[in-house]
LUMMAR-766201 format. One record per residue (C-alpha): x, y, z; chain; residue in three letters. Coordinates in Angstrom, 2 decimals. Example, Ala and Ser with C-alpha at 12.3 -4.5 7.8 and 13.67 -1.06 7.14 Angstrom:
BEGIN
[rec [12.30; -4.50; 7.80]; "A"; "ala"]
[rec [13.67; -1.06; 7.14]; "A"; "ser"]
END
This chain:
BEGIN
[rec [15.67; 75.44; 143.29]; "A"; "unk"]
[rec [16.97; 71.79; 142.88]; "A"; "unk"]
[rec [17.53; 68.69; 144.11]; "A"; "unk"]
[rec [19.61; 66.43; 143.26]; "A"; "unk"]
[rec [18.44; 62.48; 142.88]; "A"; "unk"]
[rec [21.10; 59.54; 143.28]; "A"; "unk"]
[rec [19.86; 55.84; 142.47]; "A"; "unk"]
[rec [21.40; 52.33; 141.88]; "A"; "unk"]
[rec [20.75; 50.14; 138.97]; "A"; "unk"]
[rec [22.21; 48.08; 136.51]; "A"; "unk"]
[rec [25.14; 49.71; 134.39]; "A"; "unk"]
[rec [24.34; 47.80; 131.33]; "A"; "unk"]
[rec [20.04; 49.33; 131.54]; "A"; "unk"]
[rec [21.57; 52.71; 132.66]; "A"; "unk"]
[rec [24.03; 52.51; 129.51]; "A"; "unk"]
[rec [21.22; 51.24; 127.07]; "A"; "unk"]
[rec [18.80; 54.59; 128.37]; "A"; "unk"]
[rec [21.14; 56.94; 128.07]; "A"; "unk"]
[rec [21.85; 55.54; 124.03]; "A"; "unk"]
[rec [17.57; 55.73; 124.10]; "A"; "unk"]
[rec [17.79; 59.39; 125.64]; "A"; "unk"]
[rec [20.34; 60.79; 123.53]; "A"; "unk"]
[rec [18.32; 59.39; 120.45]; "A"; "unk"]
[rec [15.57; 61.10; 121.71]; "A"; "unk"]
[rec [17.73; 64.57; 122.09]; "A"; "unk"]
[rec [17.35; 64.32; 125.67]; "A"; "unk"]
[rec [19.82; 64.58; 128.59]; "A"; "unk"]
[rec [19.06; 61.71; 131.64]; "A"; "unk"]
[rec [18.20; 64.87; 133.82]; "A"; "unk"]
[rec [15.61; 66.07; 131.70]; "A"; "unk"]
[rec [14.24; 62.42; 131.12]; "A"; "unk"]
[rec [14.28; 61.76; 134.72]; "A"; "unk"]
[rec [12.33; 65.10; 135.33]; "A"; "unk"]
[rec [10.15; 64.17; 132.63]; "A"; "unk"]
[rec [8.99; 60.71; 134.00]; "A"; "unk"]
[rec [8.85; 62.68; 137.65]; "A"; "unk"]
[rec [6.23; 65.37; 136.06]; "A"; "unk"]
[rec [4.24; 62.29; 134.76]; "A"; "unk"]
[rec [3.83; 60.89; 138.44]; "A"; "unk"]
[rec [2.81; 64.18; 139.26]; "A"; "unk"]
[rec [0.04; 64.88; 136.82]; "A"; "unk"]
[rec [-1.40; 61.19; 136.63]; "A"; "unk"]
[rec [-1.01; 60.70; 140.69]; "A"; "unk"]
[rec [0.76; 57.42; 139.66]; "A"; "unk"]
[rec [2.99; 55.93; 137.26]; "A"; "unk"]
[rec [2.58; 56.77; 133.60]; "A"; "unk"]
[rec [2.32; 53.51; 132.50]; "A"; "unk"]
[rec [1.38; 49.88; 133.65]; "A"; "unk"]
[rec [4.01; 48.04; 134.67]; "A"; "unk"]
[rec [4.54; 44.66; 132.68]; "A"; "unk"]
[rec [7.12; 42.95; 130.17]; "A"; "unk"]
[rec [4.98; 43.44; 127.70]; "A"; "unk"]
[rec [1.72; 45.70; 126.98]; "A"; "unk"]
[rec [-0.67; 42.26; 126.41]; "A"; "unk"]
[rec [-2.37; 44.12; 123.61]; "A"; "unk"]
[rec [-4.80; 41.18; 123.49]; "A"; "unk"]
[rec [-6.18; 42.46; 126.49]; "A"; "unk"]
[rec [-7.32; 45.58; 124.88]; "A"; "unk"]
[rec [-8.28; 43.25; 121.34]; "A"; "unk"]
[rec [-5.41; 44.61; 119.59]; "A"; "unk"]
[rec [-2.80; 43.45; 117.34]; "A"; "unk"]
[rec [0.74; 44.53; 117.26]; "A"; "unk"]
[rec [-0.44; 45.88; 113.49]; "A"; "unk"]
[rec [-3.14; 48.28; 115.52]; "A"; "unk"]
[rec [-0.11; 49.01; 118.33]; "A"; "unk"]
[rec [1.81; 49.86; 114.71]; "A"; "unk"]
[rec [-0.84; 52.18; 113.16]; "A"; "unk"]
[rec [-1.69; 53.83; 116.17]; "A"; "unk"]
[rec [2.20; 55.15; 116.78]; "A"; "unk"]
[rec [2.19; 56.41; 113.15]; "A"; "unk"]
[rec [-1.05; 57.98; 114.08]; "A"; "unk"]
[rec [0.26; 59.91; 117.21]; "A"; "unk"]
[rec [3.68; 60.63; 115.44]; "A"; "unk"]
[rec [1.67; 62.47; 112.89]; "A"; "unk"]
[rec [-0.21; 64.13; 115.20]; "A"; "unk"]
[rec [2.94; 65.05; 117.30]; "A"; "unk"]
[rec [4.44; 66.25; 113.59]; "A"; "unk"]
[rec [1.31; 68.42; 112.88]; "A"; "unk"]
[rec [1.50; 70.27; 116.14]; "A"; "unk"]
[rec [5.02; 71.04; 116.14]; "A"; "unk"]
[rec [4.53; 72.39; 112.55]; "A"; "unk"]
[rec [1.74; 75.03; 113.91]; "A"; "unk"]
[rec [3.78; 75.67; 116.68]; "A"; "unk"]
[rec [2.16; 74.33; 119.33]; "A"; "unk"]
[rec [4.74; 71.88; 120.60]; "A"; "unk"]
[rec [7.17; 73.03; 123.50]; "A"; "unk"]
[rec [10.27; 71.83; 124.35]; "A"; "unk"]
[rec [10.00; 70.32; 127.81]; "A"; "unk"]
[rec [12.78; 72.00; 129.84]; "A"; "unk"]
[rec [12.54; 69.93; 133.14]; "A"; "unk"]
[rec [10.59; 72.14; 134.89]; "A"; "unk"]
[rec [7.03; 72.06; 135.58]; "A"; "unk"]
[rec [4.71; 75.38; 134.64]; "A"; "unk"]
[rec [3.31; 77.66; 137.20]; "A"; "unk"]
END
């Protein structure tokens, strides 16, 4: 079963996500139920809330922020070549 979710916010950020989304190969319904599945596995927002990450904080440099991404890409790459990446449908599994 569904529900369905209305909320307000700015038409130019809603235009710029959906550009992001479709990028991405994703619908807003499926990125919407994938950010709602993240608050539901972490118990809290999937990420920290701030303009920026302040990746001095953690003593990086936007070249380790940089290496790291090509890092997980590959990673991401190398599981969805052996198969072991799904294709998030929106719904959580049972």
């Amino acid at each position: 079963m569904t529900k369905q979710l209305t909320a307000r916010m700015d038409r130019k950020l809603k235009a710029e996500a959906e550009s992001v989304f479709s990028e991405l190969g994703l619908t807003p319904t499926v990125a919407v139920s994938m950010f709602y599945a993240q608050v539901v596995k972490v118990r809290g927002l999937p990420f920290r809330p701030s303009e920026f990450p302040a990746l001095e904080e953690y003593g990086a440099t936007l070249a380790d922020a940089d290496a790291a991404e090509a890092d997980a890409l590959a990673e991401i790459a190398a599981e969805r070549k052996a198969g072991r990446v799904v294709r998030f449908t929106g719904k959580l599994p049972r």
